[in-house]
Backbone of each chain as nested JSON, in Angstrom:
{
  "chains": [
    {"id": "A", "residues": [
      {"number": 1, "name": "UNK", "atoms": {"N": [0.836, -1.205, 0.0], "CA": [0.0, 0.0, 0.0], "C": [0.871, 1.257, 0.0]}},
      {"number": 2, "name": "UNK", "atoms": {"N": [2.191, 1.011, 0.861], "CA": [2.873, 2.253, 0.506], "C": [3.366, 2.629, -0.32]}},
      {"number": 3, "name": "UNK", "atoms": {"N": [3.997, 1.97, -1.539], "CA": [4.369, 2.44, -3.036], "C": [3.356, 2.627, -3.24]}},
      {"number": 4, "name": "UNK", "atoms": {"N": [2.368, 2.776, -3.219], "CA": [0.794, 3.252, -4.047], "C": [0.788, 4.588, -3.737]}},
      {"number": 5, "name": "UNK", "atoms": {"N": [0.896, 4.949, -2.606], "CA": [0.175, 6.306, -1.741], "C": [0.182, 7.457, -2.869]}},
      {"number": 6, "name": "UNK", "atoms": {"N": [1.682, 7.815, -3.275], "CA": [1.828, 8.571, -4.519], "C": [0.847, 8.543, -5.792]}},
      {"number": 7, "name": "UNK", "atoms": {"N": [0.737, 7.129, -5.684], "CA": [-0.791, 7.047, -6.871], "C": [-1.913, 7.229, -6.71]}},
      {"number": 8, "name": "UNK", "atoms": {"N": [-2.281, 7.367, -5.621], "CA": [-3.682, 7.748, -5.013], "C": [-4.098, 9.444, -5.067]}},
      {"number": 9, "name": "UNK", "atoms": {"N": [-2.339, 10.049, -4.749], "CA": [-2.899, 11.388, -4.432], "C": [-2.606, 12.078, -5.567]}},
      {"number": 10, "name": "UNK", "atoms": {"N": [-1.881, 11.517, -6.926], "CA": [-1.989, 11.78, -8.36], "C": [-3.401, 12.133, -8.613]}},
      {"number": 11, "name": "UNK", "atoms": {"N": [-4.166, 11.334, -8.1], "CA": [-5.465, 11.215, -8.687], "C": [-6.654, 12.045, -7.699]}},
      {"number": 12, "name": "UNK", "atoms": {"N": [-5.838, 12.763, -6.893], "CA": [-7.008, 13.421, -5.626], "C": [-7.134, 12.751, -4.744]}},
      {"number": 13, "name": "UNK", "atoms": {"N": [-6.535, 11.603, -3.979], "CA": [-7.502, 10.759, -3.258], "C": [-6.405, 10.741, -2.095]}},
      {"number": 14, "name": "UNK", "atoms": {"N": [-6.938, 10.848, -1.011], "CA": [-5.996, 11.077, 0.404], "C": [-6.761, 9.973, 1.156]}},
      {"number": 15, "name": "UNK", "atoms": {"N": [-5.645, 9.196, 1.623], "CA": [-5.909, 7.684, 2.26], "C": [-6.152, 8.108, 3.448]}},
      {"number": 16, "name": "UNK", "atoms": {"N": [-7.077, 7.541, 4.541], "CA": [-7.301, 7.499, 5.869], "C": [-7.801, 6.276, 6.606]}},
      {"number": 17, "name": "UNK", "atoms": {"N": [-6.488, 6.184, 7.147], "CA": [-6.741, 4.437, 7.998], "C": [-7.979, 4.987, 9.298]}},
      {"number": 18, "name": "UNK", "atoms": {"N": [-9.051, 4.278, 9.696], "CA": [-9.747, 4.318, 10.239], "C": [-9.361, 2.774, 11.665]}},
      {"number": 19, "name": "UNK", "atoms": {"N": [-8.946, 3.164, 13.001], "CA": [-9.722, 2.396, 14.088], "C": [-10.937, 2.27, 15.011]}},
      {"number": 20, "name": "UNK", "atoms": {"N": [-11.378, 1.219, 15.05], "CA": [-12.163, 1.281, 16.461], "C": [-11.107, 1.249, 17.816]}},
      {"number": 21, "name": "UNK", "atoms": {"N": [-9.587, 0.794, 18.004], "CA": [-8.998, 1.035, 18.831], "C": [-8.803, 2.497, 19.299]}},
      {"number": 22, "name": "UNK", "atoms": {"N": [-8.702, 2.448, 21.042], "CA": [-8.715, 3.984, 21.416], "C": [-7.144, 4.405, 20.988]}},
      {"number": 23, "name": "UNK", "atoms": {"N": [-7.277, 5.701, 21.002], "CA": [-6.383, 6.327, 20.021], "C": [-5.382, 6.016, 20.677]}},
      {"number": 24, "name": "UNK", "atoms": {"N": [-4.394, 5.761, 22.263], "CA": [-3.264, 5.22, 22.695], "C": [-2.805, 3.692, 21.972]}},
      {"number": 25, "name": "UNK", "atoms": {"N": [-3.797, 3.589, 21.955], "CA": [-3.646, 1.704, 21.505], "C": [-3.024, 1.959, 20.843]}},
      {"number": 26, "name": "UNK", "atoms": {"N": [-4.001, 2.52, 18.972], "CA": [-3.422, 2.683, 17.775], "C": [-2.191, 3.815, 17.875]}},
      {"number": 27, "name": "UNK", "atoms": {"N": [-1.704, 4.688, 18.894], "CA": [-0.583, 5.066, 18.762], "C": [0.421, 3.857, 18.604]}},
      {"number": 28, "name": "UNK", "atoms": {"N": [0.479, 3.161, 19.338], "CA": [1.239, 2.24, 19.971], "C": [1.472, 1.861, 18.814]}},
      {"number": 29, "name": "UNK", "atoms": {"N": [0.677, 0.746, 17.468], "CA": [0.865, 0.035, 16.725], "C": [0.884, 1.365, 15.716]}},
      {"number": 30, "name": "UNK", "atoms": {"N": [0.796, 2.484, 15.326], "CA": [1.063, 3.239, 14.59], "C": [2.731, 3.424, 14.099]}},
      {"number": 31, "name": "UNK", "atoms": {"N": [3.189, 3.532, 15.822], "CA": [4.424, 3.658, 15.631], "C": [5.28, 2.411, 15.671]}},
      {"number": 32, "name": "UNK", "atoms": {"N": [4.849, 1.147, 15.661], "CA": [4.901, -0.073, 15.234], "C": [5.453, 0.406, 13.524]}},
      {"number": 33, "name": "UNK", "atoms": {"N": [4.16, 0.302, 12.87], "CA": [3.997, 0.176, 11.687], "C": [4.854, 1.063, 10.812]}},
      {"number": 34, "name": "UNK", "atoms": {"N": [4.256, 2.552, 11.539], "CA": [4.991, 4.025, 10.517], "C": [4.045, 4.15, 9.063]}},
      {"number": 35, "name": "UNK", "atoms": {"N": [2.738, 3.844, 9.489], "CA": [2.117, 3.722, 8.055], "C": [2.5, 5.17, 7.512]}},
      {"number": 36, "name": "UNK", "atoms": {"N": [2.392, 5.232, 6.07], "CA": [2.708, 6.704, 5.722], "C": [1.045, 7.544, 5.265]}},
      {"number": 37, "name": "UNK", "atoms": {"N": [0.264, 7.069, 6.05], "CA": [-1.3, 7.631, 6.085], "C": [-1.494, 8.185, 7.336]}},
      {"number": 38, "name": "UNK", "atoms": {"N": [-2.884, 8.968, 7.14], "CA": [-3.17, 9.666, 8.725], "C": [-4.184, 8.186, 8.913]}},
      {"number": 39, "name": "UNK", "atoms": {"N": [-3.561, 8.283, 10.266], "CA": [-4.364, 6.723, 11.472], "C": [-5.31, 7.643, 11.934]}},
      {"number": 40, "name": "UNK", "atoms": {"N": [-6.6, 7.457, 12.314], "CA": [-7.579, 8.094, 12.961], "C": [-7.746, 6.728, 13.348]}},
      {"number": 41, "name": "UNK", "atoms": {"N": [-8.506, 7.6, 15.197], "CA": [-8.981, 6.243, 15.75], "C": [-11.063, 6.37, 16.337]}},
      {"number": 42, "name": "UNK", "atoms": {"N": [-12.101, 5.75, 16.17], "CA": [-13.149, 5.894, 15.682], "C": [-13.651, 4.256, 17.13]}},
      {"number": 43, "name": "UNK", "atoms": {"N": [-12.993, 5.167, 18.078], "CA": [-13.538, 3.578, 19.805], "C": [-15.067, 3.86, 19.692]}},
      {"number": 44, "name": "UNK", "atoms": {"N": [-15.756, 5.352, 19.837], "CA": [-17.467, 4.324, 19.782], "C": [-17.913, 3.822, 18.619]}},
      {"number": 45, "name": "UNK", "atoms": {"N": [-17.123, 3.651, 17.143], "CA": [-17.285, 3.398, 15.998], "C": [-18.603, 3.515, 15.313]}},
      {"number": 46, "name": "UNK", "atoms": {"N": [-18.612, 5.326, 15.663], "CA": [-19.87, 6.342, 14.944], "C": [-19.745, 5.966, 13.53]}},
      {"number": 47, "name": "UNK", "atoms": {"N": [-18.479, 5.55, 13.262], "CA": [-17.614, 6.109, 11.592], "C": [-18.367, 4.507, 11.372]}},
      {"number": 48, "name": "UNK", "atoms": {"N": [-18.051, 3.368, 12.038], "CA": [-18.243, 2.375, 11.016], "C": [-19.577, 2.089, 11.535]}},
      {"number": 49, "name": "UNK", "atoms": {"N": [-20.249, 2.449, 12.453], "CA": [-22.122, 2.495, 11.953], "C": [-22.482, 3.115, 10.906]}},
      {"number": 50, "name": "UNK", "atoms": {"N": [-21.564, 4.653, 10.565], "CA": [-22.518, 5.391, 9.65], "C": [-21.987, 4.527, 8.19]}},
      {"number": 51, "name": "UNK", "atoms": {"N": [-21.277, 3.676, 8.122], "CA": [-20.541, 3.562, 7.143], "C": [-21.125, 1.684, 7.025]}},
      {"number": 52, "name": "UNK", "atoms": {"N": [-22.123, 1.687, 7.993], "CA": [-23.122, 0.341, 8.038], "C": [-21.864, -0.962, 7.899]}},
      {"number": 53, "name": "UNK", "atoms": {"N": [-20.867, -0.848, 8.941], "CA": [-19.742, -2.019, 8.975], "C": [-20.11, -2.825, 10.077]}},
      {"number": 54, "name": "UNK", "atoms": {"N": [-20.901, -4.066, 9.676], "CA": [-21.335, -4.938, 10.686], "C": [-20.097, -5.633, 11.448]}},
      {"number": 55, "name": "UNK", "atoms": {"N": [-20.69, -6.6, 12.86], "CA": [-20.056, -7.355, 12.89], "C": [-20.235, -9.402, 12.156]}},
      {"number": 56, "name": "UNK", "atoms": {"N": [-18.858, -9.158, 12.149], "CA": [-19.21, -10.608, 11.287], "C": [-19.56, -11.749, 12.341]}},
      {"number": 57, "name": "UNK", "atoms": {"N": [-19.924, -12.405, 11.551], "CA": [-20.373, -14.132, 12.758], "C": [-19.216, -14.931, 12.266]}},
      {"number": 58, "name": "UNK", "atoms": {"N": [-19.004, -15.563, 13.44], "CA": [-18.035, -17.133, 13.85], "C": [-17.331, -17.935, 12.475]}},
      {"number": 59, "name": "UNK", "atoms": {"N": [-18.414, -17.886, 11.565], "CA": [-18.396, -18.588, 10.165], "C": [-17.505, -17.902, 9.607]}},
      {"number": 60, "name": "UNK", "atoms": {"N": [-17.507, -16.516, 9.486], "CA": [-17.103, -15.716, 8.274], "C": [-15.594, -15.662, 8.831]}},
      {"number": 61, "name": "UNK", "atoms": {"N": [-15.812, -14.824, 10.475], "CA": [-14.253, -14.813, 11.039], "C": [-13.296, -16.188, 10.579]}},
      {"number": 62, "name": "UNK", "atoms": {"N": [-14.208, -17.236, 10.689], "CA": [-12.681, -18.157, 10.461], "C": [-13.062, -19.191, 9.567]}},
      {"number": 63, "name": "UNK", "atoms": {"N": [-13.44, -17.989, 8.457], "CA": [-13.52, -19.04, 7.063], "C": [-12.829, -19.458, 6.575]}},
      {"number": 64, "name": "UNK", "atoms": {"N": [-12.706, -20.394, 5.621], "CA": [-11.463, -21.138, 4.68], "C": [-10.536, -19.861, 3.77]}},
      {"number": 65, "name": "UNK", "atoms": {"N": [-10.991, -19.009, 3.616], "CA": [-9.9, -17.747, 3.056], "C": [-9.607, -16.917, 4.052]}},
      {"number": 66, "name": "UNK", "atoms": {"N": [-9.725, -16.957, 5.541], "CA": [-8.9, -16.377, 6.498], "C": [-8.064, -17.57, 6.908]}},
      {"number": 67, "name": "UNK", "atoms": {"N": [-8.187, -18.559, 7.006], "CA": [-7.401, -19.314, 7.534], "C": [-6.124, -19.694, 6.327]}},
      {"number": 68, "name": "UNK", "atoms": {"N": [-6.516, -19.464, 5.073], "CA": [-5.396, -19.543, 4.112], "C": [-4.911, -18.343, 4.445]}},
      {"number": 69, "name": "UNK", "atoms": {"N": [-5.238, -17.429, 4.433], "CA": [-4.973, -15.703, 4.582], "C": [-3.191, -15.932, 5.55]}},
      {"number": 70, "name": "UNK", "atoms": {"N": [-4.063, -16.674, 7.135], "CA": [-2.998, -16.636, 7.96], "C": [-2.273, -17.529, 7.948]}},
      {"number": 71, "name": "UNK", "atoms": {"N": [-2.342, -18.652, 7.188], "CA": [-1.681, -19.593, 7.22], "C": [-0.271, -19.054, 5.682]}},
      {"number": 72, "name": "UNK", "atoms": {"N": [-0.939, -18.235, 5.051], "CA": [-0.11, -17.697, 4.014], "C": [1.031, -16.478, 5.027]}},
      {"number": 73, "name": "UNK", "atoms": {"N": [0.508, -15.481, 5.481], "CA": [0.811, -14.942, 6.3], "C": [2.157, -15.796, 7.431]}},
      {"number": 74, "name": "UNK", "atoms": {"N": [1.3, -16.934, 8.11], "CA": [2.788, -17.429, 8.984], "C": [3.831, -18.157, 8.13]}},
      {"number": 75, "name": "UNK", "atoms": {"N": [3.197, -18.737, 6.869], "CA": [4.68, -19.16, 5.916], "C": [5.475, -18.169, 5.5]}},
      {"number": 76, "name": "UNK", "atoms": {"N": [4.766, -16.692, 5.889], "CA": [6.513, -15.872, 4.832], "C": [6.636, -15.176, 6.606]}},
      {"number": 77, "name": "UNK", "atoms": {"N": [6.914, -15.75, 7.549], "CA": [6.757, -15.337, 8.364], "C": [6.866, -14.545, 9.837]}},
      {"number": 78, "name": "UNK", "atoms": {"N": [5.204, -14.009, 9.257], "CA": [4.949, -12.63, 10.408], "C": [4.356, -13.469, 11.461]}},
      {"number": 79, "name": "UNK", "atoms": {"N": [4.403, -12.61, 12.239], "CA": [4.113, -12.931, 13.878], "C": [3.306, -11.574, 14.495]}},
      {"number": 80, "name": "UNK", "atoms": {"N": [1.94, -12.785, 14.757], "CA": [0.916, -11.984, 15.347], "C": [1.497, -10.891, 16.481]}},
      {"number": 81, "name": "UNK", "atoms": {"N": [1.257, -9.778, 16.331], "CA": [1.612, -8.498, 17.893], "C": [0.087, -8.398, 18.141]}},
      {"number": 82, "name": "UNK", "atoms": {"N": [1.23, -8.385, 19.845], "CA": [-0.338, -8.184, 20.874], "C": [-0.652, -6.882, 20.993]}},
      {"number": 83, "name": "UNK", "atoms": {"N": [-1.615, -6.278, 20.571], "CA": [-1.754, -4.785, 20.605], "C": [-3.186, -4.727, 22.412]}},
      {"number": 84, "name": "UNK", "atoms": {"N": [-3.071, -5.833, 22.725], "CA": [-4.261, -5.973, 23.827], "C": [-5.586, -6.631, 23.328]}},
      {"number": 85, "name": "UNK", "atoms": {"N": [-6.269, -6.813, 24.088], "CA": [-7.467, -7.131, 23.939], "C": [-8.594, -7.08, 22.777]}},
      {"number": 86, "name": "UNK", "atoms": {"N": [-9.187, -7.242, 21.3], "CA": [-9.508, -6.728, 20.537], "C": [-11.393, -7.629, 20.001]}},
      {"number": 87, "name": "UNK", "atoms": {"N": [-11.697, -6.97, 19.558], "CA": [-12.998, -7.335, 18.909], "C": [-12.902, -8.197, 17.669]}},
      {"number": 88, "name": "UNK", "atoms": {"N": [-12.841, -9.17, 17.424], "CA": [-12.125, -9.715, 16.288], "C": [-13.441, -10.319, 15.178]}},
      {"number": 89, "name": "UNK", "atoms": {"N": [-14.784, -9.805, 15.621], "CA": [-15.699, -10.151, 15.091], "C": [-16.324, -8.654, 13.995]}},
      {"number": 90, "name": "UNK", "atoms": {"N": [-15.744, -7.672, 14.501], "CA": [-15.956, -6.566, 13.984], "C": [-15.372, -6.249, 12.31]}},
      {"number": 91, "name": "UNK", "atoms": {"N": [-16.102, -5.78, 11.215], "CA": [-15.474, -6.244, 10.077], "C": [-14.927, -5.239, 9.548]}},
      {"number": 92, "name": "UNK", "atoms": {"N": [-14.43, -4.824, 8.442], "CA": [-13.798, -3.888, 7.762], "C": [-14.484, -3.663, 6.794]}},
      {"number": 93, "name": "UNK", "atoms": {"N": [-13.545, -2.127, 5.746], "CA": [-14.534, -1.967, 4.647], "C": [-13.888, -0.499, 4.011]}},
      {"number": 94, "name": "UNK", "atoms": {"N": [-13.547, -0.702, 2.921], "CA": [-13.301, 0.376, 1.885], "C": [-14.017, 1.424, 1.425]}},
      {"number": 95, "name": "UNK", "atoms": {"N": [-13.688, 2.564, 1.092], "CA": [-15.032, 3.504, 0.81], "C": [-14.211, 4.745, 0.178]}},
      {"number": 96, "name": "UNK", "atoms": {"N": [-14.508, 5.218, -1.196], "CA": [-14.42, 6.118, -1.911], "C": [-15.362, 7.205, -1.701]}},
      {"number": 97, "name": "UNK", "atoms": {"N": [-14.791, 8.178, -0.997], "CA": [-15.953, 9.137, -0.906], "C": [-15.715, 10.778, -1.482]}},
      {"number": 98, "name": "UNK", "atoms": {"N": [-16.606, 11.694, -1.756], "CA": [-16.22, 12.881, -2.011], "C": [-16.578, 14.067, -0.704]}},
      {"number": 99, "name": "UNK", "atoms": {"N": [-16.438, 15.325, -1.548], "CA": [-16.429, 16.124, 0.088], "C": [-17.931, 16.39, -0.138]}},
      {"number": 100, "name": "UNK", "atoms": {"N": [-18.929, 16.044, -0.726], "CA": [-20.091, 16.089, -0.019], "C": [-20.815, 14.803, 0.348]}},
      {"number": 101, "name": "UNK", "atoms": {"N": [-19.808, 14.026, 0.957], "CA": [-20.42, 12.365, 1.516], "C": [-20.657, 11.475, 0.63]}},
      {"number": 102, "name": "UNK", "atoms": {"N": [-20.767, 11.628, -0.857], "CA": [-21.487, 10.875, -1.379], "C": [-20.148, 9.692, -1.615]}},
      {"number": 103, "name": "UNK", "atoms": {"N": [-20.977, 8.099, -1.184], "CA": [-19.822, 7.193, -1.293], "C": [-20.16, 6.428, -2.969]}},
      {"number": 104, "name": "UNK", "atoms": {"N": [-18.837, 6.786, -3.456], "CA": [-18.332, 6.919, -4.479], "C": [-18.426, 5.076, -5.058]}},
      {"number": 105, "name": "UNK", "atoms": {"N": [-17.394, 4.49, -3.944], "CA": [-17.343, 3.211, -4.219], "C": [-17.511, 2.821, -2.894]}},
      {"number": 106, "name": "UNK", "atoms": {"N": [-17.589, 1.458, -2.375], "CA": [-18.238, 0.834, -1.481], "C": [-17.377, -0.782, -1.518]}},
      {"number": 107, "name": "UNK", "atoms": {"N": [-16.818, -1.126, -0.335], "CA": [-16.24, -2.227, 0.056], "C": [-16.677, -2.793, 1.595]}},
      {"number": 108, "name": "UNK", "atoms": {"N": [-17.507, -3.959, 1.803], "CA": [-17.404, -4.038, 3.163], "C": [-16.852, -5.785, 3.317]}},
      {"number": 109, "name": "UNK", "atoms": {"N": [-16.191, -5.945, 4.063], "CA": [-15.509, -6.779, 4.09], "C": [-16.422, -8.359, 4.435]}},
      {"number": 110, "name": "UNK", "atoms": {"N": [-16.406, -9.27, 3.842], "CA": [-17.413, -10.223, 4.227], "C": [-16.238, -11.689, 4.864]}},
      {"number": 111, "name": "UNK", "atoms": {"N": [-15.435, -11.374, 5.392], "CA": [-14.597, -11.954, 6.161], "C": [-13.011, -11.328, 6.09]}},
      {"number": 112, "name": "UNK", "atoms": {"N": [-12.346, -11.878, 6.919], "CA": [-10.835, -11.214, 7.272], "C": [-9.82, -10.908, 6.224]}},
      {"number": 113, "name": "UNK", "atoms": {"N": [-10.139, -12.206, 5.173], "CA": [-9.415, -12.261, 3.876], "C": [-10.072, -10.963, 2.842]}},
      {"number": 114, "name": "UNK", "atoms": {"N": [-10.88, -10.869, 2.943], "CA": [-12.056, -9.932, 1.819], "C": [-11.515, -8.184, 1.967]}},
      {"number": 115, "name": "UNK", "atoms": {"N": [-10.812, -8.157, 1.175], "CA": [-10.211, -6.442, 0.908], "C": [-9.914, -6.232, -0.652]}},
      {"number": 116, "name": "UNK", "atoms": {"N": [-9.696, -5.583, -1.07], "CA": [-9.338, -4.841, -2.437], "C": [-8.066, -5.06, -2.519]}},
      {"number": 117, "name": "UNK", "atoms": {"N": [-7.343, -5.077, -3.381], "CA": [-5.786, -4.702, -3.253], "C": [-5.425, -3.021, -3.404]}},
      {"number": 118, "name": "UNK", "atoms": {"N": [-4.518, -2.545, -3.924], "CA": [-4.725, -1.042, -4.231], "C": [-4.459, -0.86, -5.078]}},
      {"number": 119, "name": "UNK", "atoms": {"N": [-4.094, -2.114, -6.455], "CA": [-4.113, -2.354, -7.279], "C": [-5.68, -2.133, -7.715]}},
      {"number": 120, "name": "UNK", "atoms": {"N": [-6.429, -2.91, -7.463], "CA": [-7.784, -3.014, -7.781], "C": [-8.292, -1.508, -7.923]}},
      {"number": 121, "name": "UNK", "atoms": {"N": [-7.937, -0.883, -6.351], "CA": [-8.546, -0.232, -5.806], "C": [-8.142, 1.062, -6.651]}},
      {"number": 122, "name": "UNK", "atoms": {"N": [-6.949, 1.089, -7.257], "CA": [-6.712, 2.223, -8.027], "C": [-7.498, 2.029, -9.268]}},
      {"number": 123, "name": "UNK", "atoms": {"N": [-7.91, 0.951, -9.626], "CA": [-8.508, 0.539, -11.587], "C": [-9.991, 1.257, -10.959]}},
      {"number": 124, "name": "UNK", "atoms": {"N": [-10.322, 1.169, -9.758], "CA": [-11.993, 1.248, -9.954], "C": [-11.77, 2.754, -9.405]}},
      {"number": 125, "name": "UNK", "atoms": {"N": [-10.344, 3.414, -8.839], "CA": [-10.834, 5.13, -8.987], "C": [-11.132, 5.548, -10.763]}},
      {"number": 126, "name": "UNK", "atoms": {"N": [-9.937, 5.272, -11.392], "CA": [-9.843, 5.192, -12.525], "C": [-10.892, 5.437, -13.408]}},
      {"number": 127, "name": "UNK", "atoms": {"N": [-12.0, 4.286, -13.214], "CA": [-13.235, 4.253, -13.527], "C": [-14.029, 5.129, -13.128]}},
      {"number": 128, "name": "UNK", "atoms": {"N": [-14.208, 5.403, -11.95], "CA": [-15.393, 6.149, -11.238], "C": [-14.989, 7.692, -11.51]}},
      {"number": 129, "name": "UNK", "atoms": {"N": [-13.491, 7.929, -11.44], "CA": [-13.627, 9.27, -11.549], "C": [-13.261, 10.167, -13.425]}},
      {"number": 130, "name": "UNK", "atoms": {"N": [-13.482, 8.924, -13.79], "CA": [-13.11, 9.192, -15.336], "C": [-14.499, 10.093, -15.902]}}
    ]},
    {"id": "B", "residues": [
      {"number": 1, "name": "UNK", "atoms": {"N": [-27.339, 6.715, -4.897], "CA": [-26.081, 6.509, -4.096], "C": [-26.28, 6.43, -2.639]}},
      {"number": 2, "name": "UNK", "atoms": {"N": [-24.942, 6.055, -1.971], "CA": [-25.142, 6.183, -0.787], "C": [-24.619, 7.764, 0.104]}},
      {"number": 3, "name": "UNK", "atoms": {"N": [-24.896, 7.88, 0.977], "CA": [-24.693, 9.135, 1.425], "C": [-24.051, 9.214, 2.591]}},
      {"number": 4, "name": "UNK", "atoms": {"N": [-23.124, 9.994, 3.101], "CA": [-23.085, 9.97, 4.717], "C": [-22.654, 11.096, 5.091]}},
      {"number": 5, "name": "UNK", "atoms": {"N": [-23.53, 11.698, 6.011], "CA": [-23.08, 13.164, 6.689], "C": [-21.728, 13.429, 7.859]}},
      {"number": 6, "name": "UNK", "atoms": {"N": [-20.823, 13.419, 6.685], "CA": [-19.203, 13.613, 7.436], "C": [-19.193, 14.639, 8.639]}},
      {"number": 7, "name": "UNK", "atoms": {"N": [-19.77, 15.846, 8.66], "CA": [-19.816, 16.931, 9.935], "C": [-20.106, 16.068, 10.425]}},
      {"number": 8, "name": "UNK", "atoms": {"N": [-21.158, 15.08, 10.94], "CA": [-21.449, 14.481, 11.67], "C": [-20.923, 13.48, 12.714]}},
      {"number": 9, "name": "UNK", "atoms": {"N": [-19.898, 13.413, 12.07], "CA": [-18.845, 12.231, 12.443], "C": [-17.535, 12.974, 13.162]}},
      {"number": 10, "name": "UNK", "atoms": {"N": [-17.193, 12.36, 14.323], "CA": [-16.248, 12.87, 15.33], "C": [-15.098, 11.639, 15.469]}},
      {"number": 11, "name": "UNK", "atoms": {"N": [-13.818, 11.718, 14.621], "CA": [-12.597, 11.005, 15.389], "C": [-11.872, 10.978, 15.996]}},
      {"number": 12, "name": "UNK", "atoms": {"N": [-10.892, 10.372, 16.467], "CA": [-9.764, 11.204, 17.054], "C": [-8.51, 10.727, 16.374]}},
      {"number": 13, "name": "UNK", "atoms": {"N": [-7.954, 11.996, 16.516], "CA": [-5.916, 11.442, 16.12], "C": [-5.482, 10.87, 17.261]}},
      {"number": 14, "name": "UNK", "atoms": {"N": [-4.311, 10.464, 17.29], "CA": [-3.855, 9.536, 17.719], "C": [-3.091, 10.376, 18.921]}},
      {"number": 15, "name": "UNK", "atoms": {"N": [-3.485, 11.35, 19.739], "CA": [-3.502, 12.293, 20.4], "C": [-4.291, 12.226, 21.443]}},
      {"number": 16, "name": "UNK", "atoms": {"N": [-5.445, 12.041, 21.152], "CA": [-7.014, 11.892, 21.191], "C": [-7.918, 12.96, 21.589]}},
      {"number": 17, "name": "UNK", "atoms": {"N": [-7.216, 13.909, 20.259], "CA": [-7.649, 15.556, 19.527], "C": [-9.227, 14.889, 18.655]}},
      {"number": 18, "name": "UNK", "atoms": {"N": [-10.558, 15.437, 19.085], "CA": [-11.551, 15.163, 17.949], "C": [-10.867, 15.779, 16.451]}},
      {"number": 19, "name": "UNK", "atoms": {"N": [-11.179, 15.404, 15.796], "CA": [-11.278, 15.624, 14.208], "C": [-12.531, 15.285, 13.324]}},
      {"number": 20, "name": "UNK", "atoms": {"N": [-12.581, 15.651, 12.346], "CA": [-13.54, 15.635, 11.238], "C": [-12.575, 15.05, 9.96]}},
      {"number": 21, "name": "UNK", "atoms": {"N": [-13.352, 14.669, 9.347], "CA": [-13.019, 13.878, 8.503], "C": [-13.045, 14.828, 7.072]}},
      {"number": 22, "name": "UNK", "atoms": {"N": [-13.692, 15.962, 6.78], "CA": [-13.236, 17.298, 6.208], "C": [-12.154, 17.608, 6.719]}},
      {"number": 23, "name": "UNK", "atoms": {"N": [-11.573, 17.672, 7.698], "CA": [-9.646, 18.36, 7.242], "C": [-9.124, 17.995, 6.617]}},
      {"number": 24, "name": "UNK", "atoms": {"N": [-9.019, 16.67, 6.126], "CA": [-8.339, 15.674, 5.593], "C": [-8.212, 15.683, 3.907]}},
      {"number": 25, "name": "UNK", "atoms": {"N": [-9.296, 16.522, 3.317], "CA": [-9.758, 15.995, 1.877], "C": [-9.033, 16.849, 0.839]}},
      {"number": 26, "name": "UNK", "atoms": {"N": [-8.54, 16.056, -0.208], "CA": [-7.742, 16.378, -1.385], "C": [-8.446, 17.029, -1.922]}},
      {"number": 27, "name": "UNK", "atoms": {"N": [-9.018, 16.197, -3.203], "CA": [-10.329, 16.068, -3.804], "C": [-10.998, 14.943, -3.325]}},
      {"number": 28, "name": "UNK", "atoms": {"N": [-10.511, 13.689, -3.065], "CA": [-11.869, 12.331, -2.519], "C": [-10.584, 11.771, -1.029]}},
      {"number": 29, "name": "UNK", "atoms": {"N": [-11.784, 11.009, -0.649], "CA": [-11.169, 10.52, 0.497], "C": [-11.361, 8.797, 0.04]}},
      {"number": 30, "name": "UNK", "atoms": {"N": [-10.13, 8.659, 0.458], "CA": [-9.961, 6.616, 0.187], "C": [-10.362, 6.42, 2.093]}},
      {"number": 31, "name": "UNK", "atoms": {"N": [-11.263, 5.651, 2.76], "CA": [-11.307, 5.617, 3.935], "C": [-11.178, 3.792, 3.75]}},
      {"number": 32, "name": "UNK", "atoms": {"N": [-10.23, 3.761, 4.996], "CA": [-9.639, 2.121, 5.326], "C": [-10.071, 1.766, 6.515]}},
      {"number": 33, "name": "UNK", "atoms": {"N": [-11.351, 1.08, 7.027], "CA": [-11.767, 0.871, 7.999], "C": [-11.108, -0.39, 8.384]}},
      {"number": 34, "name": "UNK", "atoms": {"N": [-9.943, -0.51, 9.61], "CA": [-9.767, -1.792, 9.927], "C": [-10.118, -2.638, 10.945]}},
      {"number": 35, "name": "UNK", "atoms": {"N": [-9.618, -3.93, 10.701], "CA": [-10.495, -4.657, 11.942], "C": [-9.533, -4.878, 12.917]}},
      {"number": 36, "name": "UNK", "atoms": {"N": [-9.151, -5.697, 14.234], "CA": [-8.899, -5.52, 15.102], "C": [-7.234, -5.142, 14.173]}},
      {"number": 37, "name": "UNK", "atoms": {"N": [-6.547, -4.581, 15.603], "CA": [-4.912, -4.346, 15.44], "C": [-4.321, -5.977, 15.263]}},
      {"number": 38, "name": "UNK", "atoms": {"N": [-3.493, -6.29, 14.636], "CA": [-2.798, -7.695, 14.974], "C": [-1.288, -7.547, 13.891]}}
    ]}
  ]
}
């Protein structure tokens, strides 16, 4: 995602990582990471109600493409960090939006594996804002 | 389309300064909602 960033803001588009962790937490793993995006952190997760990001059920969390996900994941391998205690049923979700709300494109994650690449994710600005 | 009233919405930086999600905007906003930290 970080060789992309430059391609995103070619095109207008300013990335914003969204948490439900309280904002110390995600300091913590912020400066872990060093993402080169602004981290906002979203603990009563106003942002992912308004943005209708359910939580997932039992099934989805540890479906056969999360468990390849992590099992791909521990073969080149990373090692889970404990950032504390977490909601792991809570789902994710992509969203192209403009400055008067209107969501542009729409991603909600239907298990752990289920994201865009930014590959993808750049072909369908491409599209939408052509 | 879908819609969502951004004033409406209160985050925080990693500070835990509220923000709006209007300071932020180029021309569009890419928003990355993630799931737990790991």
């Amino acid at each position: 995602m970080r060789a992309f960033k430059d391609r995103f803001e070619a095109r207008g588009v300013s990335i914003i990582v969204i948490s439900f962790a309280e904002p110390e937490r995600l300091a913590q793993y912020e400066a872990q990471h060093q993402w080169p995006f602004v981290v906002l952190a979203d603990p009563n997760r106003t942002a992912y109600d308004a943005f209708a990001l359910k939580r997932l059920s039992w099934l989805q969390v540890f479906s056969p493409a999360t468990v390849k996900l992590y099992w791909r994941l521990l073969r080149e391998g990373k090692k889970r960090e404990d950032y504390g205690k977490d909601d792991i049923y809570q789902s994710g979700g992509d969203f192209l939006i403009d400055r008067d709300g209107n969501v542009l494109f729409s991603h909600r994650s239907q298990d752990p594996a289920d994201r865009p690449t930014a590959k993808k994710l750049l072909e369908i600005i491409d599209r939408k804002l052509s | 389309m879908e819609k969502v009233a951004l004033d409406r919405l209160t985050l925080h930086d990693l500070n835990g300064n509220p923000v709006k999600l209007n300071e932020y905007f180029h021309n569009y906003l890419l928003l990355i909602f993630l799931r737990h930290l790991a």
